[in-house]
C-alpha positions as a printed NumPy array, in Angstrom:
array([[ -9.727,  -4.295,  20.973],
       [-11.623,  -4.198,  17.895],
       [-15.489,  -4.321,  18.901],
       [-17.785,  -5.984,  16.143],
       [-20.857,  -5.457,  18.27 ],
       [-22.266,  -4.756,  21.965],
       [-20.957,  -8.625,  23.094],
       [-18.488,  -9.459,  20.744],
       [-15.089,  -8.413,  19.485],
       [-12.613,  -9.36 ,  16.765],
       [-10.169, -10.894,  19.229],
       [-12.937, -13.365,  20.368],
       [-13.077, -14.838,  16.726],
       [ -9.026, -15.226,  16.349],
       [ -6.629, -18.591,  17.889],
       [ -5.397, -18.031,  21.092],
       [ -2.2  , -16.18 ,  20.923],
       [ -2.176, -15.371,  16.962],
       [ -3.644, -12.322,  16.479],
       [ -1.563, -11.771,  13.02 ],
       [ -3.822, -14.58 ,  11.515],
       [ -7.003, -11.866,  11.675],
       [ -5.666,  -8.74 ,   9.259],
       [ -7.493,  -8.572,   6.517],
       [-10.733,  -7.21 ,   5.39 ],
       [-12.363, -10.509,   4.813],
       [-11.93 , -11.893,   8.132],
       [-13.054,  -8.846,   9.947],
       [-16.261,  -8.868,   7.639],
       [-16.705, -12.511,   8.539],
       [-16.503, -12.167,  12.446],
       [-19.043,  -8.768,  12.045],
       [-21.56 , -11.17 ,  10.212],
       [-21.058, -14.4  ,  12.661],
       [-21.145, -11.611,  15.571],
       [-24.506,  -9.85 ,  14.117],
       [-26.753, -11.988,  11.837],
       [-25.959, -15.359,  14.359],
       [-24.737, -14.753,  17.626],
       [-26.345, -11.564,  18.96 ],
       [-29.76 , -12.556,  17.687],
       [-29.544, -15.756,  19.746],
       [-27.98 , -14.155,  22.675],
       [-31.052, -11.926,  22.884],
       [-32.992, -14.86 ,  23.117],
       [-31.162, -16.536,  25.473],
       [-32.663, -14.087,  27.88 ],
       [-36.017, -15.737,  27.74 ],
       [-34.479, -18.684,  29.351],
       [-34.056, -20.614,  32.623],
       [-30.328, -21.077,  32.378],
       [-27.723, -22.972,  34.48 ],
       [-24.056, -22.557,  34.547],
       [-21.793, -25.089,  34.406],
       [-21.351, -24.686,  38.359],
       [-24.983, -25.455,  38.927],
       [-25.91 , -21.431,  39.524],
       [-29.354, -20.515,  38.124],
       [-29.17 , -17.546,  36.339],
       [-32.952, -16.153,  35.976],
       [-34.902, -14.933,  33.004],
       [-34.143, -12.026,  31.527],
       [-30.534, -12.238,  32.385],
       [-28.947, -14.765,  30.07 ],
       [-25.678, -16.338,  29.658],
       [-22.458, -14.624,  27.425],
       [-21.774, -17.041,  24.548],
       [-18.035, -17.897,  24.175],
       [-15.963, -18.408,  21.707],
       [-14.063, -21.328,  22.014],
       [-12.132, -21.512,  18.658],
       [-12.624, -19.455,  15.643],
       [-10.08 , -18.659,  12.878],
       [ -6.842, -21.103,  13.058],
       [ -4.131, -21.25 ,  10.941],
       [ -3.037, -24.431,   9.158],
       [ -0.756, -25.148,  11.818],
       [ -2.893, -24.743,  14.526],
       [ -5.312, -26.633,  12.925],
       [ -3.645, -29.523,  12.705],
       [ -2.434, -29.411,  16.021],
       [ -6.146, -29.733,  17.092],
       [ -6.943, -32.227,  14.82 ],
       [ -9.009, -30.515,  12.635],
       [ -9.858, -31.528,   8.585],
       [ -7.552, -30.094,   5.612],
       [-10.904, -28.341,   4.815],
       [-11.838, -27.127,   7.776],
       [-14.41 , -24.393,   8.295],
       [-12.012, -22.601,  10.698],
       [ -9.464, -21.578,   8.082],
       [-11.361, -19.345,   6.783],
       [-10.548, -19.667,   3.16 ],
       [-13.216, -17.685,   0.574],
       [-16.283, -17.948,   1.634],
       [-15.965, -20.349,   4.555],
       [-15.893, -19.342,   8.482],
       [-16.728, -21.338,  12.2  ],
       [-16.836, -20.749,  15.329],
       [-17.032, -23.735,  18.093],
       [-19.558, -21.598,  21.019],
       [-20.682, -22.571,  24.384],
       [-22.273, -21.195,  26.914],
       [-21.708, -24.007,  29.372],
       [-22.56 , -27.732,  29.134],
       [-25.745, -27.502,  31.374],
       [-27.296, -25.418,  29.203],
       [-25.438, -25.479,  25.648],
       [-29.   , -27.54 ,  24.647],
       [-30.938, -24.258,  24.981],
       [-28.224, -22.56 ,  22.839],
       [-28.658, -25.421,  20.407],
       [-32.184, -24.795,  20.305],
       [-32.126, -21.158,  19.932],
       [-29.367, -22.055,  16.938],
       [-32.132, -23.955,  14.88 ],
       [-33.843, -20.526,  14.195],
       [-31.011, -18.719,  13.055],
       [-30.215, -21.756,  10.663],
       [-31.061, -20.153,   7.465],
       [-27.989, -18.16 ,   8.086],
       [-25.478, -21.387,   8.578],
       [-23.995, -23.906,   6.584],
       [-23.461, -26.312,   9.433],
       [-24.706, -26.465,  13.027],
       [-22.997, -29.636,  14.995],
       [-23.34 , -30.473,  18.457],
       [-20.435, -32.146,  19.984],
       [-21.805, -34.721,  22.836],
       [-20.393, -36.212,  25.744],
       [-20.772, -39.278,  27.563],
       [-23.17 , -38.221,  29.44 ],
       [-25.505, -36.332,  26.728],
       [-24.652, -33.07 ,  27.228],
       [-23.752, -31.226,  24.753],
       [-19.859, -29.751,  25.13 ],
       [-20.074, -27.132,  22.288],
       [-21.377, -26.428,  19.124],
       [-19.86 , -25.69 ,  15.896],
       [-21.28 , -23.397,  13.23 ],
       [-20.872, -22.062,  10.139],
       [-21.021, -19.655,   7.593],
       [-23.845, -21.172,   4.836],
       [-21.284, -20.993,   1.762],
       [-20.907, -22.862,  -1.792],
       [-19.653, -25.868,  -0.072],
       [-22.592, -25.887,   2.879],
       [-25.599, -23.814,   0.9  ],
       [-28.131, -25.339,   2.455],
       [-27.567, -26.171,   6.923],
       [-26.563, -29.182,   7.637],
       [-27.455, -29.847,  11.343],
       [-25.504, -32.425,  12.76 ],
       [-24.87 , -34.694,  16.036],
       [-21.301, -35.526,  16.812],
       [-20.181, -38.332,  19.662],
       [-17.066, -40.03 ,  20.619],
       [-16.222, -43.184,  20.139],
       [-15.043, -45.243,  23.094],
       [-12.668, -47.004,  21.47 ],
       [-10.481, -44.92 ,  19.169],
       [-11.444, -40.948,  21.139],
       [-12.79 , -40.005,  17.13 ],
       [-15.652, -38.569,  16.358],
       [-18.956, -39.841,  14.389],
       [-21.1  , -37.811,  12.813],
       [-24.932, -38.326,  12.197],
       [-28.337, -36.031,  11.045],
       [-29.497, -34.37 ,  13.782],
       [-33.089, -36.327,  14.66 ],
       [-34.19 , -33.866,  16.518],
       [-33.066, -35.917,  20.288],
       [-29.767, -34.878,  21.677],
       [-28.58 , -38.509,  22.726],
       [-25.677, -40.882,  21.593],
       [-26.879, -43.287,  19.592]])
């Protein structure tokens, strides 16, 4: 196990069950940045938090919650298994690189939060809403030539077709 820093490692950052996909300098130096300038800064800050897990179990200040990784680098394959765009973040290619994070529904809006002062280091920032407003994960990513400035974004599904649409963040984590 390769460890990038005190709560993350490389195999957090790689598709389930393809760890071939992660050799290479470049994607190692990717998951070290996401790991230090992103998610370690906002884990520390999670600990000044009220949080609640997903089970309902307050977890007290000072403690915090461990931020997983749901998905990180995919191959093409994998990626279109999951439905994800021809140009998705999560290939990795250049200067690209995403993560989708959660640290459980109950409390992914604090996460959220604590992601909007990091921002100058991401391209994108989209949380993915349920039904019933709460946010399921979020995606980030790398700020790059394609996403130089963050783009903070609101995704919700649509009832009728399961897709997602995507809208500005205005600030009010509800489905329009």
């Amino acid at each position: 196990m390769i460890k990038l820093t005190p709560h993350f490692n490389l195999h957090e950052f790689v598709q389930p069950g393809k760890s071939g996909i992660w050799r290479g300098q470049h994607v190692y130096d990717k998951a070290r940045y996401i790991a230090e300038a992103i998610l370690e800064p906002v884990r520390e800050e999670l600990k000044h938090w009220q949080l609640v897990t997903a089970g309902g179990l307050n977890i007290p200040v000072g403690q915090g919650l461990p931020i997983s990784i749901n998905s990180g680098k995919r191959s093409k394959a994998y990626n279109k298994k999951k439905g994800g765009a021809r140009t998705s973040e999560h290939l990795w290619n250049r200067d690209s690189a995403s993560v989708d994070i959660t640290i459980g529904r109950n409390s992914n809006k604090v996460l959220f939060q604590e992601l909007l002062d990091v921002k100058h280091n991401l391209g994108q920032l989209i949380a993915y809403v349920d039904r019933s407003n709460l946010i399921r994960f979020i995606h980030l990513s790398i700020a790059s030539p394609r996403f130089p400035e963050p783009q903070v974004l609101l995704a919700t599904y649509e009832r009728e077709n399961g897709k997602c649409r995507y809208a500005p963040w205005d600030g009010e984590i509800v489905r329009p």
